[in-house]
matplotlib code that plots the C-alpha trace (Angstrom):
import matplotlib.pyplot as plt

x = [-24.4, -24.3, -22.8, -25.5, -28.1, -26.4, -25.7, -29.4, -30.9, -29.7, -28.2, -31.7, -32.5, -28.8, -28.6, -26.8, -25.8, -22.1, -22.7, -23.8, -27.2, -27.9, -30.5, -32.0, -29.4, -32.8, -36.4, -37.0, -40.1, -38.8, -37.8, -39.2, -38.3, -34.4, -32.4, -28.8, -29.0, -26.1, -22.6, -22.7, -26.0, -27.3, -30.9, -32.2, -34.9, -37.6, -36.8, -39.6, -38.6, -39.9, -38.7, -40.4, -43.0, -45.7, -43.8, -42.4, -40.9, -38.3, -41.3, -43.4, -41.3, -39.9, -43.6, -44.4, -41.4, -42.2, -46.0, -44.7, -42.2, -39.7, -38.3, -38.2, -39.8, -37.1, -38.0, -34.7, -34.3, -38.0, -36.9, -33.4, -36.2, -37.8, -35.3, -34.5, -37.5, -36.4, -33.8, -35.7, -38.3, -35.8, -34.0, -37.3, -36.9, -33.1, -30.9, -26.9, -25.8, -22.5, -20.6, -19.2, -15.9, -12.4, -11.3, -9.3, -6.1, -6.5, -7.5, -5.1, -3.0, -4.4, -4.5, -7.4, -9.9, -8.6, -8.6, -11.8, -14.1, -12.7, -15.9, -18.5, -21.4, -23.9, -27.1, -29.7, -27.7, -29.0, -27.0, -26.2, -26.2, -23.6, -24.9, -22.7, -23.2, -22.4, -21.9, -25.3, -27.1, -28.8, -27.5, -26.7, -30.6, -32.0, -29.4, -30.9, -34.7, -33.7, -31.7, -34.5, -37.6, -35.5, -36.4, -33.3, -32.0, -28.7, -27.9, -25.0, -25.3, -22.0, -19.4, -17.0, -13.7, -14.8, -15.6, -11.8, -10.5, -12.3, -11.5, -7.6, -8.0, -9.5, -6.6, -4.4, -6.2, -5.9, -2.1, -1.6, -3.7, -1.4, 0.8, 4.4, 7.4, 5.3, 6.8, 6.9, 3.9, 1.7, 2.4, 0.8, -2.1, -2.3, -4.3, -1.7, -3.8, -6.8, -8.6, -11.0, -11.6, -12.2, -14.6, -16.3, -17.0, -18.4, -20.7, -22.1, -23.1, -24.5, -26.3, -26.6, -23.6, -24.4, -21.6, -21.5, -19.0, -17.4, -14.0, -10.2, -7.8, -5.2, -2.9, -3.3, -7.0, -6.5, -4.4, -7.0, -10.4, -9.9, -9.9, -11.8, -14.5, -14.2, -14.7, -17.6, -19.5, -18.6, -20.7, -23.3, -23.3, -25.2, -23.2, -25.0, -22.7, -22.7, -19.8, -19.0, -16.7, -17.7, -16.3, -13.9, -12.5, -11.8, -8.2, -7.8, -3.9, -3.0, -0.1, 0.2, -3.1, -2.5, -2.7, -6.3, -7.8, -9.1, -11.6, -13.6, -15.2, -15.9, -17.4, -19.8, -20.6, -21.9, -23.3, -25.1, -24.2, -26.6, -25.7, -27.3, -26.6, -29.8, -27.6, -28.9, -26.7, -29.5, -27.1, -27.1, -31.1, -31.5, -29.8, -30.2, -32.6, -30.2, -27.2, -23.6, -21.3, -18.4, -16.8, -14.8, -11.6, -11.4, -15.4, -15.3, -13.8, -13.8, -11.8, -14.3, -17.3, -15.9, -15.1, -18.7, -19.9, -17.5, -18.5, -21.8, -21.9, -19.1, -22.2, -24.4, -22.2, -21.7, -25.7, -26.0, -22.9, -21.7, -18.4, -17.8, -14.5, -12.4, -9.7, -6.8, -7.7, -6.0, -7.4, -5.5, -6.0, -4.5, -1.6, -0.6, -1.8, -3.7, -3.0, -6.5, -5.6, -9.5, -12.4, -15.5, -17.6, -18.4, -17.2, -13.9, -12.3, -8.8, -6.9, -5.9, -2.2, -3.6, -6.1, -4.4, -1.0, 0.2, 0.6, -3.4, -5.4, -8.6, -8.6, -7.6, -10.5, -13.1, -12.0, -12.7, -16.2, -17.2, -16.2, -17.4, -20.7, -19.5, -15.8, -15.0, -11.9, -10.0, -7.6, -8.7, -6.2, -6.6, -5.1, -3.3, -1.1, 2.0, -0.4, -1.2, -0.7, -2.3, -5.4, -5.9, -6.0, -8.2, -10.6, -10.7, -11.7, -14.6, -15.8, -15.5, -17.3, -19.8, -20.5, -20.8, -23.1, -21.3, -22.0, -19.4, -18.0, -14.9, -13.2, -11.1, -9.3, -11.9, -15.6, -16.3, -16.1, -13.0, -10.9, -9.3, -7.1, -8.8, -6.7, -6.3, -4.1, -0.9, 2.2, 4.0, 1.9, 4.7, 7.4, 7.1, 10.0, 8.2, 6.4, 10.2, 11.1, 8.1, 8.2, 11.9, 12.0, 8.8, 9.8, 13.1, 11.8, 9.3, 11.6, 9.5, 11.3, 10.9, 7.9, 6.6, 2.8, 3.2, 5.2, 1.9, 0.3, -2.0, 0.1, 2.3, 0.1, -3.2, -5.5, -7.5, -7.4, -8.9, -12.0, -12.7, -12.5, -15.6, -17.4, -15.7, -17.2, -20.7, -20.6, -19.2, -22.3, -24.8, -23.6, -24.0, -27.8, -30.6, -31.3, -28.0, -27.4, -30.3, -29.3, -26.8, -29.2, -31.0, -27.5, -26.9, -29.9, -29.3, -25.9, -28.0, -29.8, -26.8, -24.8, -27.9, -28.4, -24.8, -25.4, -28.2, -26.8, -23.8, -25.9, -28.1, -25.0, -23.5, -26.5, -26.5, -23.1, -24.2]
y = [13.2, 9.9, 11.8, 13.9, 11.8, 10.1, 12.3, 14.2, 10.8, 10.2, 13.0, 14.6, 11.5, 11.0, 12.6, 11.8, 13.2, 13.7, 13.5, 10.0, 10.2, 8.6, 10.4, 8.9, 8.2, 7.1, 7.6, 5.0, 5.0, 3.9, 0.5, -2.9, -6.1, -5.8, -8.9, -8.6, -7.7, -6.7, -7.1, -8.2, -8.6, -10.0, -10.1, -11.5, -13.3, -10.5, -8.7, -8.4, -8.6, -5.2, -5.9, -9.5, -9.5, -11.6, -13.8, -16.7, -19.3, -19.3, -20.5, -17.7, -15.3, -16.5, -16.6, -13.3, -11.7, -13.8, -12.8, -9.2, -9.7, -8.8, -12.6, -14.4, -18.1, -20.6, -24.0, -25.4, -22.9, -23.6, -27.1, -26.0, -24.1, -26.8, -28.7, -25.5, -25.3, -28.7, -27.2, -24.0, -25.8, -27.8, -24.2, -22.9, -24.3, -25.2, -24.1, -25.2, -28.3, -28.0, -31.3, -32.1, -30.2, -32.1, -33.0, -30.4, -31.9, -31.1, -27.7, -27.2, -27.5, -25.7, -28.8, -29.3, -31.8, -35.5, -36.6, -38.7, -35.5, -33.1, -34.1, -34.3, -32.2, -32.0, -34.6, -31.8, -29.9, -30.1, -30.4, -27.1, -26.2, -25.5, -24.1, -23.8, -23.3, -20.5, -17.1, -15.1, -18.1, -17.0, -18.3, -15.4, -14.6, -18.2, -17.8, -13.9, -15.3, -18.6, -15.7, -13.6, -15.8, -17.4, -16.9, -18.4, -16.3, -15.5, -15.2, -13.6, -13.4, -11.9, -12.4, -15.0, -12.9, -10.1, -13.1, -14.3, -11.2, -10.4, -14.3, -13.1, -9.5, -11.9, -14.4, -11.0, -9.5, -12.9, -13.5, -9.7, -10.3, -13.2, -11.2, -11.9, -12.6, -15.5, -18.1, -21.7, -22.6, -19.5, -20.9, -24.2, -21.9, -20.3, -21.2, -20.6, -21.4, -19.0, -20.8, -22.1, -19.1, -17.3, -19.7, -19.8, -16.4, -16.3, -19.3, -17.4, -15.0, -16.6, -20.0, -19.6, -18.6, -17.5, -16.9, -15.4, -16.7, -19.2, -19.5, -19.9, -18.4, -17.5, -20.2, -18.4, -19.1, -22.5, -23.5, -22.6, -23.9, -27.2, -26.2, -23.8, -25.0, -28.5, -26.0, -24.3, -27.5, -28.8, -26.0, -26.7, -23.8, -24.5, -22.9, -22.0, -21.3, -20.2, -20.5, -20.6, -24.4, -27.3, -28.2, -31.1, -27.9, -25.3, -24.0, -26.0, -26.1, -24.1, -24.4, -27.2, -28.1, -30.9, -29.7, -28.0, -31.8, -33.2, -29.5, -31.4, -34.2, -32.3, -29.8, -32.5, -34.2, -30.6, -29.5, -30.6, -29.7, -28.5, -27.4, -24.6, -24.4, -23.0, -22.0, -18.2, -15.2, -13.8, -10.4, -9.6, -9.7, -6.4, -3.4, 0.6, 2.3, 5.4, 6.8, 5.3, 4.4, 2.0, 4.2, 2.5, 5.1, 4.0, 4.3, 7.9, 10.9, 9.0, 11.6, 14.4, 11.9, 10.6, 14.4, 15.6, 12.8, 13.9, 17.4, 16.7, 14.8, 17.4, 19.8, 17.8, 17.2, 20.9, 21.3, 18.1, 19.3, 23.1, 23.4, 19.9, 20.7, 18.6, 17.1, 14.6, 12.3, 10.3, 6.7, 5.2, 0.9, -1.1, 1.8, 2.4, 5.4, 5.3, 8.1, 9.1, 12.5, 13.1, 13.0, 15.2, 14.2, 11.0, 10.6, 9.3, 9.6, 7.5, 6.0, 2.2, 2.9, 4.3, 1.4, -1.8, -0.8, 0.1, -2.0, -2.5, -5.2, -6.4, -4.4, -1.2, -1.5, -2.0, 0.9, 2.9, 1.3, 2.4, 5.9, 6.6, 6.0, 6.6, 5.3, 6.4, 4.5, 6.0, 3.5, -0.1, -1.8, -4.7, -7.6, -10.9, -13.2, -10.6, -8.0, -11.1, -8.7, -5.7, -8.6, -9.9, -6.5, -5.7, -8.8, -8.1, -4.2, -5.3, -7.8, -5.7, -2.7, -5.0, -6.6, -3.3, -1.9, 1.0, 2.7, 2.5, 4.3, 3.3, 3.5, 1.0, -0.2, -3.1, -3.8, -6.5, -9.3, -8.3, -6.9, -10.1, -13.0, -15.8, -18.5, -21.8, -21.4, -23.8, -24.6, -22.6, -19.4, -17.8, -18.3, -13.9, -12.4, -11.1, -14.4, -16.2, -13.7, -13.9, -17.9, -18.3, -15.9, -17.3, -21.0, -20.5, -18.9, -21.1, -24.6, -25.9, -29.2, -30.1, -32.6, -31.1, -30.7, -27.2, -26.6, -26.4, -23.9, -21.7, -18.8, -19.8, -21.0, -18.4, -20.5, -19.1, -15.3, -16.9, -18.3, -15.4, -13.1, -14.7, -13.6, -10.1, -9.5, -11.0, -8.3, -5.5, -5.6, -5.8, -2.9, -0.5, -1.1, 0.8, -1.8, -2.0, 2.0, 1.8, -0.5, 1.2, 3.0, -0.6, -1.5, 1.5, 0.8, -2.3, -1.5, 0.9, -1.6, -4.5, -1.7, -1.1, -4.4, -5.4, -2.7, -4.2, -7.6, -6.0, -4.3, -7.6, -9.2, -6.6, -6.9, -10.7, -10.6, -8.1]
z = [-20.1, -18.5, -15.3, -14.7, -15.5, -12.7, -10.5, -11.0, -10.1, -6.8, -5.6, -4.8, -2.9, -0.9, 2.2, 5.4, 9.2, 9.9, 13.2, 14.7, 13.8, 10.1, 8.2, 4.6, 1.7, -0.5, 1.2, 3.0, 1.6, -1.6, -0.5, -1.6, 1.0, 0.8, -0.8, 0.1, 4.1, 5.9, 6.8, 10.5, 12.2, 15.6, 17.0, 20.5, 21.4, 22.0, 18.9, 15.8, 12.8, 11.3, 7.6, 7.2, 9.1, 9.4, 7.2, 9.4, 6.7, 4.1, 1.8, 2.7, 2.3, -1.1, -2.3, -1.1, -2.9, -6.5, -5.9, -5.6, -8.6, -6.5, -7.3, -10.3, -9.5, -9.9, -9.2, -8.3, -5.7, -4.5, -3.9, -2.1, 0.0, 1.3, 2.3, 4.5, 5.6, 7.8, 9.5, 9.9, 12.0, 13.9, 15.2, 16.6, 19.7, 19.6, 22.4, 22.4, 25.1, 24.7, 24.6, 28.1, 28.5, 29.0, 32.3, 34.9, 34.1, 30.1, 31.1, 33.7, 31.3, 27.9, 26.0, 22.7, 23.2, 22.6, 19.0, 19.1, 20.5, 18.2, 15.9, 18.4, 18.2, 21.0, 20.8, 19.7, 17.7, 14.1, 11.2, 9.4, 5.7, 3.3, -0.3, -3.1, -6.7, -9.3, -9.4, -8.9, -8.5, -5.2, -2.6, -0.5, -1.3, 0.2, 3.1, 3.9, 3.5, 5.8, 8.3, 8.3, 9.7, 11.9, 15.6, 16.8, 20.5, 19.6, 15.5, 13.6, 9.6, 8.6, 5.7, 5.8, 5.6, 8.0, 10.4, 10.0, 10.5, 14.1, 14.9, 14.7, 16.1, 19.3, 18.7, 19.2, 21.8, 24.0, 23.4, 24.4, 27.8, 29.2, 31.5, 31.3, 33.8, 34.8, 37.2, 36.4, 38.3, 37.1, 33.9, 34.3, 35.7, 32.6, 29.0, 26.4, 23.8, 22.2, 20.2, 23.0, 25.4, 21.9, 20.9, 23.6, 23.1, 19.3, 20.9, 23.6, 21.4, 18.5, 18.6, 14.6, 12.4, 8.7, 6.4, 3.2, 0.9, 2.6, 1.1, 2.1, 0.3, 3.6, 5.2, 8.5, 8.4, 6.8, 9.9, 12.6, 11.0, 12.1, 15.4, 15.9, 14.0, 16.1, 19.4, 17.6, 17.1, 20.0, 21.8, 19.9, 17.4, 14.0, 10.8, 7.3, 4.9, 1.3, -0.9, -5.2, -4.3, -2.7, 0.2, -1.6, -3.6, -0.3, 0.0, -3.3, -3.8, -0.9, 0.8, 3.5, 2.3, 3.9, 7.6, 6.2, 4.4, 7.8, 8.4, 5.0, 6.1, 9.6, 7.7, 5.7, 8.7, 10.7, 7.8, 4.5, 1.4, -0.8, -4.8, -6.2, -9.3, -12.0, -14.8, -14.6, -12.8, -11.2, -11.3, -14.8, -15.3, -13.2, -15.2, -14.7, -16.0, -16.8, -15.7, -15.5, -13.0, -14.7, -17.3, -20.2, -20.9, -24.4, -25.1, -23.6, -21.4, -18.5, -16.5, -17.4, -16.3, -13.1, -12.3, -13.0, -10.4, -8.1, -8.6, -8.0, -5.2, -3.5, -3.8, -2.5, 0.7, 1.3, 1.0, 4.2, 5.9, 6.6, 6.3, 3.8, 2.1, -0.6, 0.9, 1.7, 4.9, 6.9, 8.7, 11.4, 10.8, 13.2, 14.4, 10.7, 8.5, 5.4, 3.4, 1.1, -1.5, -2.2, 0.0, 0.5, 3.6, 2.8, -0.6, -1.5, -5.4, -5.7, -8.6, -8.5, -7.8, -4.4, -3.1, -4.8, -5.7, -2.3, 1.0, 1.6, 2.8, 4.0, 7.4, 5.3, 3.4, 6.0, 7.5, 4.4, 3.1, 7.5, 6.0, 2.8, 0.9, -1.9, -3.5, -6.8, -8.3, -11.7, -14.1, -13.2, -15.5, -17.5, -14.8, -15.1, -13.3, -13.6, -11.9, -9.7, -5.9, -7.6, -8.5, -5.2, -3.3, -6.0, -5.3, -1.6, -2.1, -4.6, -2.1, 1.0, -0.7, -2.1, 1.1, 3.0, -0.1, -0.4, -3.9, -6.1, -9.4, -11.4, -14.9, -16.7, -19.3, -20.5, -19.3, -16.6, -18.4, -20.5, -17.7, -16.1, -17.8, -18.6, -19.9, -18.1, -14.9, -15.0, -13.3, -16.2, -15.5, -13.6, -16.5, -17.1, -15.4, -12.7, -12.3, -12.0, -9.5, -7.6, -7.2, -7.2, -4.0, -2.3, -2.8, -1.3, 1.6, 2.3, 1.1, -1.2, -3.1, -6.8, -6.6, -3.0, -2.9, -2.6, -5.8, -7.4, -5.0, -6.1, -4.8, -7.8, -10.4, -9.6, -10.0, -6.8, -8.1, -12.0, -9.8, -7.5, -11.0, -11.5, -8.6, -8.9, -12.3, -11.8, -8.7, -10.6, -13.0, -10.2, -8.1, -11.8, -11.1, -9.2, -6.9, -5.2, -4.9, -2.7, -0.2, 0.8, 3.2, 4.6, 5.4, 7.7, 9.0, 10.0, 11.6, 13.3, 15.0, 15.2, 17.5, 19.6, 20.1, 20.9, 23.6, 25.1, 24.9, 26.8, 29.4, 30.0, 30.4, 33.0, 35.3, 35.1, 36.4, 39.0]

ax = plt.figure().add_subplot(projection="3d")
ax.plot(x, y, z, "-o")
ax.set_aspect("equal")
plt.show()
């Protein structure tokens, strides 16, 4: 019953082109203000503001949204708002002077900025913000509303990890650019290192840099904030950040933390950090009004309801798209293959051996949440630190999908709050077999000495995967409600309009050149 109340609801309002044109998942009429915006998005300076108009503050905004009950009045987050409001007024007028760039000689020659610039940020550049605090606190909401009145040229609001992963796609796409067979002296002609040239780019296209939880859980990223962060600044780009950790607890027991420590106290000084921390997850007060879409197995036929929804919603695609067939797909990512067994259009039904068991990461799943409005998932086991892999690729699908708003529908072994581990991580958490084999093996490879730093990693111990759970179950209740099912259309939307604009930008750029 819960399948087709479900399915009844929304399929009569989901509809969608296959063709390059976008046509309304939920009538567009239907929307209040939105509160989680999207993934990536850019505006330029002439662009209006069509969704907040005539509302020009943070405080405005907020007020108008409580007035409309659209927000429940908070007064801790009315004070985080004004101090904001500060910085919003400071970026009105606010254009980047970069900091003076090193000499010839250190560029002839590839080399960083000396030590003593490396934390130089241009005169007029303002500090930033860094908010932190709980899980559905808010803080990705008082980052959109601050995003959203700003009038700031050149703006980017995008989430943290998708940022990381175009910042080493560009890293690639440099190293592969640098002919080879070079002679000595074309050499010395030549930048060998990316980091600036790439971010040089990400400042001449955003002035303002919003990220959504701001966290670092990759050594690969760890080693290259430092410095490209330091570049960043140093052209005078202003970062807002959100993140569940303060900035003392990033990376916390990572390994080589130690080459990641001196990023902290840059961070502090460009940006200042704000707690946000009411006590209430803001998630869990909004709940459907009917229908179903996480499915205990051992509360009911959770087979039988996940196939009714797929049913339905494979009826639904044949009605939008002549010739919509059920199918196995395949998605090329990055050269390699991604094998799907069940798609319809622009639905997709897999198991958890097929999206976290296998070989997948965050790339993988982009690809599929730019597919698919829809991703049903069957047999989401109960995890702990011996299903440690299949937990992390789990994590990073929940977050990607969440992010990108795509609708989601799952069964599992235990509700939300039941469905991860959540004892106290230690250094003995890895004494299970697997857990032996799995340090012994990594430790080795990488080293590590009885006493190093890194013996206590949080690779080994899992201490990072027991904190992101957090946010992953706070999310999974708040994409079972109404509210999130219909943003999935205000996020294409908006993607709509971030590609047209990137297109302009590019075409404005062309004839500048010209």
């Amino acid at each position: 019953m819960a399948a087709v109340q479900l399915t009844c609801r929304l399929s009569s309002l989901w509809a969608r082109h296959h063709s390059t044109c976008r046509t309304t998942l939920i009538g567009r009429n239907h929307f209040l203000l939105p509160v989680h915006l999207a993934f990536c998005r850019h505006y330029t300076e002439h662009e209006e503001h069509d969704d907040v108009f005539p509302y020009r503050s943070p405080r405005e905004l907020y007020e108008y949204r409580v007035q409309t009950e659209e927000y429940i009045l908070d007064e801790h987050q009315v004070t985080i708002i004004d101090k904001l409001e500060k910085l919003h007024a400071k970026l009105k007028a606010y254009e980047p002077t970069p900091v003076v760039q090193p000499g010839l000689l250190s560029r002839w020659f590839g080399g960083s900025p000396p030590a003593s610039d490396m934390r130089k940020r241009p005169d007029n550049a303002p500090r930033g913000a860094y908010l932190y605090g709980s899980v559905g606190c808010g803080k990705t909401m008082l980052m959109d509303l601050f995003y959203d009145t700003c009038h700031m040229k050149r703006r980017q609001r995008v989430h943290f990890h998708s940022f990381m992963h175009e910042v080493h796609r560009r890293i690639h796409a440099y190293k592969m650019s640098i002919p080879t067979g070079l002679t000595a002296t074309e050499k010395k002609q030549i930048n060998f290192d990316p980091i600036p040239p790439v971010a040089d780019l990400i400042a001449k296209e955003s002035w303002l840099l919003c990220f959504d939880e701001f966290q670092v859980t990759d050594i690969a990223d760890a080693m290259i904030l430092k410095r490209l962060f330091s570049h960043l600044w140093r052209r005078g780009v202003v970062i807002i950040a959100t993140s569940n950790r303060p900035p003392e607890s990033l990376y916390k027991n990572g390994l080589q933390r130690g080459n990641f420590l001196p990023f902290i106290p840059m961070m502090k000084e460009a940006c200042r950090v704000i707690p946000l921390d009411s006590g209430i997850d803001y998630r869990r007060l909004t709940m459907p009004a009917e229908g179903k879409t996480y499915f205990v197995m051992s509360e009911c036929d959770a087979e039988d309801e996940l196939d009714k929804i797929f049913n339905e919603f494979v009826s639904t695609q044949e009605d939008i798209e002549d010739g919509a067939t059920v199918e196995a797909r395949e998605l090329t990512v990055l050269g390699r293959k991604v094998k799907l067994s069940k798609t319809c259009g622009r639905v997709m039904d897999a198991t958890f051996k097929d999206l976290c068991m296998k070989p997948l990461g965050s790339a993988d799943y982009l690809t599929i949440v730019k597919e698919f409005d829809v991703i049903i998932l069957r047999g989401i086991p109960y995890m702990d630190m011996t299903k440690r892999t299949e937990a992390r690729r789990f994590i990073t699908l929940i977050d990607t999908v969440y992010d990108n708003k795509v609708r989601f529908v799952c069964s599992a072994e235990a509700n939300q709050d039941a469905l991860f581990a959540t004892a106290e991580p230690t250094c003995d958490t890895h004494k299970t077999d697997y857990g032996k084999h799995f340090a012994r093996v990594l430790i080795g490879d990488l080293d590590i000495q009885r006493g190093d730093d890194n013996e206590i990693a949080s690779i080994f111990t899992g201490e990072e995967e027991l904190f992101a759970f957090e946010r992953v179950k706070s999310r999974l209740v708040e994409m079972q409600t109404e509210d999130y099912w219909k943003e999935r259309e205000e996020h294409l939307e908006r993607q709509d309009r971030h590609t047209a604009r990137k297109e302009r930008i590019a075409d404005t750029d062309k004839l500048a050149k010209s």
